[in-house]
C-alpha positions as CSV (number, residue, x, y, z in Angstrom):
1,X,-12.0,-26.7,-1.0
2,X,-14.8,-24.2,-0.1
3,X,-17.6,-24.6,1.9
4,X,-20.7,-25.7,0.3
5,X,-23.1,-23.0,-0.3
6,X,-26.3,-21.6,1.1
7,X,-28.6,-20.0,-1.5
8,X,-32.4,-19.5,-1.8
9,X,-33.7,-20.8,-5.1
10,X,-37.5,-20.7,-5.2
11,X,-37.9,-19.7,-1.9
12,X,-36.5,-22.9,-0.5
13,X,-32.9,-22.8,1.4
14,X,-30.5,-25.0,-0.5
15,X,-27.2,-25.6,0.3
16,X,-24.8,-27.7,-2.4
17,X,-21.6,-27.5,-3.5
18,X,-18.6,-30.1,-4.4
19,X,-17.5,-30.1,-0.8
20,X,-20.3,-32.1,0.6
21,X,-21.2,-33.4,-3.3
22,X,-24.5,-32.8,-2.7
23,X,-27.7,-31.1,-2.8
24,X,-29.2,-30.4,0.6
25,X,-33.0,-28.8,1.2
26,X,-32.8,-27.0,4.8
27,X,-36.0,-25.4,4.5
28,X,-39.1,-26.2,2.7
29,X,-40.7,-22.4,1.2
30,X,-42.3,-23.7,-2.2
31,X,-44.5,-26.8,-3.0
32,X,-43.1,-30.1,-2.0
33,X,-43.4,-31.2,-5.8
34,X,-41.5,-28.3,-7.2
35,X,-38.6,-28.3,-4.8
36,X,-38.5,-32.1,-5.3
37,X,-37.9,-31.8,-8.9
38,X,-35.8,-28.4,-8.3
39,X,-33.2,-30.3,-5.9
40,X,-33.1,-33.6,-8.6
41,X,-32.4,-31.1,-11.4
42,X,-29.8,-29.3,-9.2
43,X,-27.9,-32.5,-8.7
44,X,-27.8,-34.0,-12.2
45,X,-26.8,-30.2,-13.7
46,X,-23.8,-30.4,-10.8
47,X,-23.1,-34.0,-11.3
48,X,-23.7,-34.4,-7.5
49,X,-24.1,-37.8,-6.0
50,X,-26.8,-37.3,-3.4
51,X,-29.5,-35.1,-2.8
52,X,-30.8,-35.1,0.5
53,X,-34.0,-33.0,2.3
54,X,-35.5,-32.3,6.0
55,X,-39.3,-31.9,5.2
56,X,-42.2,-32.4,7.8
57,X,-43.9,-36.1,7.2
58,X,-47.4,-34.4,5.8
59,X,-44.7,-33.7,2.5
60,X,-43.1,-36.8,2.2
61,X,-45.3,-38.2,-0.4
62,X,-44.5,-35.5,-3.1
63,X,-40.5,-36.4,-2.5
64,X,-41.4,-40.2,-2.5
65,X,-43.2,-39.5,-6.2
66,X,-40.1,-38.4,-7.1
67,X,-37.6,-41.5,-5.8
68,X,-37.0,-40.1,-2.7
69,X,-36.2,-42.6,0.6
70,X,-36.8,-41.4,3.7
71,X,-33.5,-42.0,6.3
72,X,-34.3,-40.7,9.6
73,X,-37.7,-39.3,11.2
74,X,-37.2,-36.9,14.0
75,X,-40.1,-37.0,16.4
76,X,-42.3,-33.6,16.8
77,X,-40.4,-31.9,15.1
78,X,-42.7,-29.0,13.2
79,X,-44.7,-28.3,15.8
80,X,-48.1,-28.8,15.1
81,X,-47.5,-30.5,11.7
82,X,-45.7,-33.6,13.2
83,X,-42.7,-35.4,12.8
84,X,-39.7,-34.2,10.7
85,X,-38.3,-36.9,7.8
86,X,-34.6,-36.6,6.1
87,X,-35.4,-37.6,2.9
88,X,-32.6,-38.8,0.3
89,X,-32.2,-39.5,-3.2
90,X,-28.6,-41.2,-4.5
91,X,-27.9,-40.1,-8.1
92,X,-24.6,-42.6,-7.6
93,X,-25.4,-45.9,-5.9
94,X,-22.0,-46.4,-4.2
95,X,-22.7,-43.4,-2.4
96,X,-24.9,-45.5,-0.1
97,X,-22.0,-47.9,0.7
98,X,-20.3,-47.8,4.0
99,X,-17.4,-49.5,4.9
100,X,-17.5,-48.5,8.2
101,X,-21.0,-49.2,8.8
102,X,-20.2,-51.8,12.0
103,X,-18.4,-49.1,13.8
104,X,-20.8,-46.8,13.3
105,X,-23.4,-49.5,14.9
106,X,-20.5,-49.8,17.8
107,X,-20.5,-46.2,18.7
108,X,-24.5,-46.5,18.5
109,X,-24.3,-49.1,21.3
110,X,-21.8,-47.5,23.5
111,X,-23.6,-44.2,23.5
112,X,-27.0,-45.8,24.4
113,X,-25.7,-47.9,26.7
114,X,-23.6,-44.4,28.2
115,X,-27.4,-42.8,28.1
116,X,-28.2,-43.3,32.1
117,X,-24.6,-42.5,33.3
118,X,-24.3,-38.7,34.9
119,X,-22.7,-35.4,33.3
120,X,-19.6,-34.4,34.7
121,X,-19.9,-31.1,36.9
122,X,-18.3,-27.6,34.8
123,X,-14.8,-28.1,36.4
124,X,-13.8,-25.0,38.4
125,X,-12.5,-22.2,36.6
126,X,-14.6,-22.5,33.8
127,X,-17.8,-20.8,33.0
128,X,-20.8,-20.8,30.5
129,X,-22.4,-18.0,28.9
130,X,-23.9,-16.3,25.4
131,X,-22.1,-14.7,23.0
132,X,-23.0,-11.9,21.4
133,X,-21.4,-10.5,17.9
134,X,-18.5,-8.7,19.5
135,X,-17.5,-12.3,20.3
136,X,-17.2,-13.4,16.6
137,X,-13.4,-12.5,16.7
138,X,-13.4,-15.2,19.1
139,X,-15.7,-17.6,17.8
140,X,-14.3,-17.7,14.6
141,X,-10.7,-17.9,15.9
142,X,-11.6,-20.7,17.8
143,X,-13.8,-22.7,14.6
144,X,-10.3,-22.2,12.8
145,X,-8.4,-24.4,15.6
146,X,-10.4,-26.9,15.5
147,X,-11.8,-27.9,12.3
148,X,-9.9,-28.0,9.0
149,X,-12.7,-28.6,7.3
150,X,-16.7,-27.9,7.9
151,X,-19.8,-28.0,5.7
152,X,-20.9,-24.3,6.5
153,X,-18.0,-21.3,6.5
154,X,-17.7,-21.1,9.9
155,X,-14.2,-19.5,9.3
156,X,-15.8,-16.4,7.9
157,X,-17.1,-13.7,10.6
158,X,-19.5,-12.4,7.7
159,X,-20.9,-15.7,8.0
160,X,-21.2,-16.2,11.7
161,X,-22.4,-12.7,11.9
162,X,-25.2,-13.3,9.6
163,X,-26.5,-16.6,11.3
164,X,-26.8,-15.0,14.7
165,X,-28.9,-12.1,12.7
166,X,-30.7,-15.1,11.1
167,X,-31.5,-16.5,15.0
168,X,-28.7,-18.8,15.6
169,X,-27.6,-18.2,19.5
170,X,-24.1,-19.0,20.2
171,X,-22.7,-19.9,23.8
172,X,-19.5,-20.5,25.2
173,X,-17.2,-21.9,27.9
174,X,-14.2,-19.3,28.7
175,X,-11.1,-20.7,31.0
176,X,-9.4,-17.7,32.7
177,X,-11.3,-15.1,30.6
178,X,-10.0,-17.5,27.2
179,X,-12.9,-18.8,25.1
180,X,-12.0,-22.4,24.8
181,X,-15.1,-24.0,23.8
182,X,-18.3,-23.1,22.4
183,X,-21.9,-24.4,20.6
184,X,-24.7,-23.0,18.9
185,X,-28.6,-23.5,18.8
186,X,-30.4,-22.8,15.4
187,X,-33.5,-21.7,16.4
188,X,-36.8,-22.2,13.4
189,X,-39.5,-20.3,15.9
190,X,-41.9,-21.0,13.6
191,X,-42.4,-24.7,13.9
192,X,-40.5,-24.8,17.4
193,X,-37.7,-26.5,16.9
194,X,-33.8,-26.2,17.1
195,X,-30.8,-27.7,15.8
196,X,-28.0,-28.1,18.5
197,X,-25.0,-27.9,16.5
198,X,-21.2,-26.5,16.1
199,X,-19.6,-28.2,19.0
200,X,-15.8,-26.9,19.0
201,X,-13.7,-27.3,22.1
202,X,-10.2,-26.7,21.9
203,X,-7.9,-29.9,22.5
204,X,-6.1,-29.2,25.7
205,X,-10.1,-28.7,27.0
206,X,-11.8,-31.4,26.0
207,X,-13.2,-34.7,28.7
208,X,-14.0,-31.6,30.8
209,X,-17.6,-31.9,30.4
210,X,-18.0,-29.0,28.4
211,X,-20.2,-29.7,26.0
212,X,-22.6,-31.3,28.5
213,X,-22.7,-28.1,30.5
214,X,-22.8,-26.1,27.2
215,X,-25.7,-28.2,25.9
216,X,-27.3,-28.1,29.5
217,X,-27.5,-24.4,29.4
218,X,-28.7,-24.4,25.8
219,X,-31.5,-26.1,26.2
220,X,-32.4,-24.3,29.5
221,X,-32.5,-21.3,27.3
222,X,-34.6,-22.8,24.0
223,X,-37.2,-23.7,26.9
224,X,-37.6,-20.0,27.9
225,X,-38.2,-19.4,24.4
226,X,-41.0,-22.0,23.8
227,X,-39.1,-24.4,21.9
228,X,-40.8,-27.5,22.2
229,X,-38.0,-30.1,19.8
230,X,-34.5,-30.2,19.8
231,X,-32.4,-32.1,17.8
232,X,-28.6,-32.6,16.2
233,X,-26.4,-34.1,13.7
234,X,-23.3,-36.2,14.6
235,X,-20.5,-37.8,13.4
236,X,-21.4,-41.4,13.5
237,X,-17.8,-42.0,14.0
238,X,-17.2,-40.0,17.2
239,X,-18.4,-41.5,20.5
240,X,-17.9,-38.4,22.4
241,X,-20.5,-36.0,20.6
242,X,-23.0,-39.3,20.3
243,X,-22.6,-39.9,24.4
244,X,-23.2,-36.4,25.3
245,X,-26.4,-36.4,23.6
246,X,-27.1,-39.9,24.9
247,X,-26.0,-38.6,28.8
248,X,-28.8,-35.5,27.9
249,X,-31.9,-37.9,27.0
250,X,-32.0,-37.8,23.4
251,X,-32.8,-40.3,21.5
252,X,-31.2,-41.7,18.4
253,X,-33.2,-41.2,15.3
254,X,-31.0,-43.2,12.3
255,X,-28.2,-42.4,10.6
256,X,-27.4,-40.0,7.3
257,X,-25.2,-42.0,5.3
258,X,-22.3,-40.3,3.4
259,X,-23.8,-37.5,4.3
260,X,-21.3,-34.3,5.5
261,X,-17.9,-32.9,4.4
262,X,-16.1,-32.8,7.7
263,X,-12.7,-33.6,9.1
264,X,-11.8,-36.4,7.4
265,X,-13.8,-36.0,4.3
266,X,-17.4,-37.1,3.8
267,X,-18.8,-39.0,7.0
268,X,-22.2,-40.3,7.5
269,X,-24.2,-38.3,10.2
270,X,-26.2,-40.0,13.4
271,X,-29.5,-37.5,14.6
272,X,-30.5,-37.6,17.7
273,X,-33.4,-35.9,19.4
274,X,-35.1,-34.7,22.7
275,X,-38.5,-33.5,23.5
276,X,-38.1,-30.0,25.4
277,X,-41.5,-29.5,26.7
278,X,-44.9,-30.1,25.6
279,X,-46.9,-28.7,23.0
């Protein structure tokens, strides 16, 4: 199945698709009533069974008019305008259920209870730096290793190529000159915030510590720029992406039920955030 994908209908960025079955708002450009109704129209046209929308809290009472729930609130995170809310709408109520929903809790507690322990030094031999488009060979090569499936088209160079234009940085860990794992920070400079996202490192590389040291140097960087929020979406299910943010000092927001198409299908989605500096 092919990735969901990312158009501009309004002048809001959507993305939907059957992969994630659902409608997602990523960025707010019209009137918080209009792309309300827009997405809800969007998902009962599709037959999609959830809707779901990042909007700052000074719009969440346009999407509440319109049955919207609000899941998760992301401190500070539109600068100047306050906090950020995922907003959600279920067009199919078992979409809501989670039969995993104590496990999720579990890895919760152990990654909060991981928050004070230390980062693991970058091992010798490895080092971290940007990436730049004559990478995306490499970067895409190494997407394709490690995840079969993914809610963006990752797997497509176009693609990465065109997010980096868009302001998404990309940095990566290379072993003996061999990229082996790599993240990226989606930069909104506008409200001062940025997603920390794509976390691939391949197997043989992994309880290394690189996606501490990756995230360590990302963040360094977003500071230099003036970004004041960061923030990221993680598989509830996966303790090791949920300690690392833990380990950095971000704290847990809530949880996205049922939320993404990846790995093994549609997963619910923990956000975590950290305040980078002050406004």
């Amino acid at each position: 199945m092919q990735p969901d994908r990312v158009v501009l209908i309004m002048g809001n960025t959507i993305q939907h698709g059957r992969s994630s079955n659902r409608v997602y708002l990523l960025k707010l450009g019209s009137s918080p009533d209009v792309a309300a109704r827009s997405l809800s129209d969007i998902a009962l046209a599709e037959g999609y069974s959830k809707v779901i929308a990042k909007v700052p809290e000074v719009m969440l009472d346009a999407f509440k008019a319109q049955s919207f729930e609000e899941e998760v609130r992301v401190p500070n995170m539109y600068a100047h305008r306050g906090d950020g809310v995922f907003v959600a709408k279920y067009l199919m109520p078992e979409r809501r259920d989670e039969p995993l929903g104590s496990t999720f809790e579990s890895v919760r507690i152990l990654a909060q209870k991981k928050a004070n322990e230390s980062c693991k030094e970058l091992p010798a031999g490895y080092a971290i730096t940007p990436l730049q488009k004559k990478d995306v060979p490499e970067i895409v090569d190494l997407f394709q290793q490690v995840f079969k499936k993914y809610p963006f088209p990752v797997h497509d160079a176009a693609f990465v190529e065109q997010t980096m234009n868009e302001g998404t940085h990309y940095w990566g860990a290379r072993f003996e000159g061999q990229l082996v794992a790599l993240a990226s920070a989606e930069v909104d400079s506008g409200v001062k915030n940025v997603e920390m996202t794509d976390f691939a490192t391949l197997p043989e590389h992994r309880s290394t510590g690189l996606a501490s040291a990756l995230l360590a140097e990302m963040e360094s960087a977003m500071r230099t720029m003036g970004i004041i929020t960061a923030y990221t979406i993680a598989r509830a299910i996966s303790p090791g992406m949920n300690i690392t943010f833990a380990r950095a000092g971000y704290t847990y927001c809530g949880r996205l039920p049922n939320n993404t198409c990846i790995a093994n299908g549609i997963e619910s989605m923990n956000v975590w955030s950290k305040k980078l500096m002050a406004l």
